[in-house]
N, C-alpha and C positions, 0 to 999 in steps of 0.2 A: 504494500500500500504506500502512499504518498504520505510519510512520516511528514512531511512540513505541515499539514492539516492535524497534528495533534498536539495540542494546549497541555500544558499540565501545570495547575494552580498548586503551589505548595506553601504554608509554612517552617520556618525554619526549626522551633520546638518542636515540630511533630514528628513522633518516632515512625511513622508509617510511613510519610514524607523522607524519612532520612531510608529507609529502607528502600523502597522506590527508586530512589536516585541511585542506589549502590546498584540496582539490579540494570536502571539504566544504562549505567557505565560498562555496567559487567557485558551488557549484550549487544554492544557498541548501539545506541541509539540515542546517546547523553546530548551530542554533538547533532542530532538529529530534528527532533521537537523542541518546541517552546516551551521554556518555565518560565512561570509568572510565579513571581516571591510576594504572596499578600499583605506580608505586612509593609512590601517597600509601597507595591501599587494596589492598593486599595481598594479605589472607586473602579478599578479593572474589575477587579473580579468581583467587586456589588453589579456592576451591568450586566456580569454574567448569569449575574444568581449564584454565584458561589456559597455555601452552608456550611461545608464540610469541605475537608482539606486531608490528601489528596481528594481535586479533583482535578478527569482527565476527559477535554472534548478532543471529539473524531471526528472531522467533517464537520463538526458546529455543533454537534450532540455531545449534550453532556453523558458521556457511556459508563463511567466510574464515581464515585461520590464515598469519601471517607474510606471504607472497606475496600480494595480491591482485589480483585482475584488476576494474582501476578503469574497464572500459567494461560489464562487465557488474553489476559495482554499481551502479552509476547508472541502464541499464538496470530494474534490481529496484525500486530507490528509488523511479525513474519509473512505476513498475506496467507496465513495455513488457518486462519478458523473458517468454520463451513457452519455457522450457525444455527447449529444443533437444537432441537424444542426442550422446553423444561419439561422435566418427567415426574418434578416430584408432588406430593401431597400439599394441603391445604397447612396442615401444621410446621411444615418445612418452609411455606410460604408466611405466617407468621412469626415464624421464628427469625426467619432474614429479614421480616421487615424492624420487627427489635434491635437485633444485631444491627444493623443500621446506626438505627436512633439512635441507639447505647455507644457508640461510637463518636459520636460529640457529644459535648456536655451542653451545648445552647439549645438543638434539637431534645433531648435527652430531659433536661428541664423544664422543656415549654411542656412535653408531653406530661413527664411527669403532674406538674403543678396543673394542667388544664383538662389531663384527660377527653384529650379530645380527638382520637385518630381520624375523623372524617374530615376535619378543615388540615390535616396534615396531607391525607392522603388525596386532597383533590390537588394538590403539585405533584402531577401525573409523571414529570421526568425526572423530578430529583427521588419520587421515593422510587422506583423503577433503577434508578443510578446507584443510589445507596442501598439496594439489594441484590445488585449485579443480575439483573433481569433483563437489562436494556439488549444485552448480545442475543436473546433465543430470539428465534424466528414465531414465536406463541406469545409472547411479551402482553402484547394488549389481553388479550381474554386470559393471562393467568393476573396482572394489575385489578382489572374487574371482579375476578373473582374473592380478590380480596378484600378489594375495596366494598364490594357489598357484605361480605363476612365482618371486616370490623369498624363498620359505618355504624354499627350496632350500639349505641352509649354503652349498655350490659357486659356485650361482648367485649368492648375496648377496656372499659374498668378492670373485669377481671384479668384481662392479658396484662394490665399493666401490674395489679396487685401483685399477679402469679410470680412477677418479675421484679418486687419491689426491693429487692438486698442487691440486683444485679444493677438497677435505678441510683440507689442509695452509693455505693461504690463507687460509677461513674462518677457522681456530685463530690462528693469529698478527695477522690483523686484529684479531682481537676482543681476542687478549690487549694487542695493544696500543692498544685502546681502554682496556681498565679499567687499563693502567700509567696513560695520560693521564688518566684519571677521579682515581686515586691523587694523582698529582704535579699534576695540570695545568697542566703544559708538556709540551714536544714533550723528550723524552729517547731517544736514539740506544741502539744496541746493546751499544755499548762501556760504557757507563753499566749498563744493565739487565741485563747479564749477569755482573755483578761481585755484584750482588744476588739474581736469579735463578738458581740454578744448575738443572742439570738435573731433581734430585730435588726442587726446588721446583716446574716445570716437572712432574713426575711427578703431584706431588700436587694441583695444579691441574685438572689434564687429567680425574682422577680425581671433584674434589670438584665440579669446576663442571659435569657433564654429571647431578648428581645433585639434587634435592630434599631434602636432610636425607639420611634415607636411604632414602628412594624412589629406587630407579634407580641405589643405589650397588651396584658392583661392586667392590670391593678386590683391587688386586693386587699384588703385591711386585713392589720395582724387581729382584728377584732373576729374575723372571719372563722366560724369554726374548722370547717373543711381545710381551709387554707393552713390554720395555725397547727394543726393538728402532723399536715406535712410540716412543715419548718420543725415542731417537736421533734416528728423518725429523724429529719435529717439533721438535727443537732446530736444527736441521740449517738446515732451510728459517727458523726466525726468524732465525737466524744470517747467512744472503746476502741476506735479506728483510723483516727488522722495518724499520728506517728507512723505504724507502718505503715503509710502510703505517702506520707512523706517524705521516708527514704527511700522507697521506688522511685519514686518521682526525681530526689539529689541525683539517685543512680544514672536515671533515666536520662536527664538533661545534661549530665556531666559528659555521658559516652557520646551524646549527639553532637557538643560540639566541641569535644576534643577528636572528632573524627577531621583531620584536615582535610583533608580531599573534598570531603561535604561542605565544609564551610568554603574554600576554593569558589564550590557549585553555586553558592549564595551572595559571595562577590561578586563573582561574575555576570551574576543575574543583574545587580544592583547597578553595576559597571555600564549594563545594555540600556538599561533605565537609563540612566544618565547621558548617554549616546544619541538616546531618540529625541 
């Protein structure tokens, strides 16, 4: 295929992103497509609809979002995929659309806190992207059939309940990712909750699952439903931020003491500068 027609949006913290680009290199294509570095160009990838990161357009189709499946990219790359139909079930079908969402914490939160999969799932490309469904040749009628399965209020609550510790996880990983981004050091519980109280926590939860105010929902911590989340998810940072704080130290130490990666992320900024 015509590798100049493929986009690939990435951040630089993102460990999937840093993974991506190794396997780019590795399969000589680095030098091939375009990266776009979100945090350098921004309003690039807001026009794109960009949500999640990697994400990778082909011909103008957003085909990848967050999750990617790195033996059928290459595949594509290679011009060797044959566009195979999805074979699997309805629950396999819900399960990747989770795996998705659970994959950003901004997606990840909206859902959480609004329980609303029907106003997610009418963004027919990106949730199609973020399940790696866009490649089958069956793509629309197996989207539909989900979307009528969990356009259901009932049905969506429970799917998300059934999933509430894999919910909970995603939130407090990430928050303490951006404490480390803040501080950068490793800062334990005892520290960050002297600073963070709950209603900070509240408004967090609220502002980072939004776009300005795309996507916002406002709700008073008065709110029962609402306050009752913010509760789980104080709760679980509370027996649970430290170790995922030091995943996270881990995490962002190896990303950018990998040189070569960072190299990738100059470079980009360098092209930026050029245009």
């Amino acid at each position: 295929m015509n590798t100049s027609n493929v986009e690939i949006f990435i951040h630089p913290t993102c460990s999937t992103c840093h993974t991506l680009i190794k396997l780019l290199k590795q399969w000589g294509y680095l030098d091939k497509v375009k990266v776009v570095d979100t945090s350098k160009d921004p309003y690039t990838a807001m026009e794109r609809g960009v949500r999640s990161v990697p994400s990778i357009f082909i011909n103008g189709e957003l085909v990848f979002a967050g999750i990617v499946d790195f033996k059928r990219l290459k595949a594509i790359l290679d011009g060797e995929y044959t566009g195979n139909k999805f074979e699997g079930d309805l629950k396999e079908l819900e399960e990747r659309f989770f795996r998705g969402v659970l994959d950003s914490v901004a997606t990840a939160l909206w859902l959480y806190v609004n329980e609303d999969c029907n106003a997610f799932l009418r963004d027919r490309d990106f949730t199609m992207a973020i399940m790696n469904i866009s490649i089958y040749s069956n793509r629309d009628e197996v989207y539909n059939e989900l979307r009528k399965y969990l356009s259901n209020p009932s049905t969506c609550r429970d799917a998300i309940k059934s999933r509430e510790d894999r919910f909970l996880t995603v939130i407090t990983k990430n928050f303490a990712r951006e404490v480390f981004w803040l501080h950068n050091k490793f800062l334990g519980w005892n520290e960050v909750s002297k600073v963070y109280s709950k209603e900070v926590i509240a408004h967090w939860m609220i502002i980072r699952s939004a776009l300005g105010r795309v996507g916002l929902r406002a709700y008073p911590i008065s709110n029962e439903r609402f306050r009752e989340k913010v509760e789980r998810v104080y709760d679980f940072m509370s027996r649970n931020f430290d170790e995922y704080m030091r995943q996270v130290v881990e995490e962002q130490t190896k990303i950018f003491s990998d040189s070569e990666y960072v190299e990738v992320i100059d470079n980009v900024m360098k092209s930026i500068k050029g245009t």
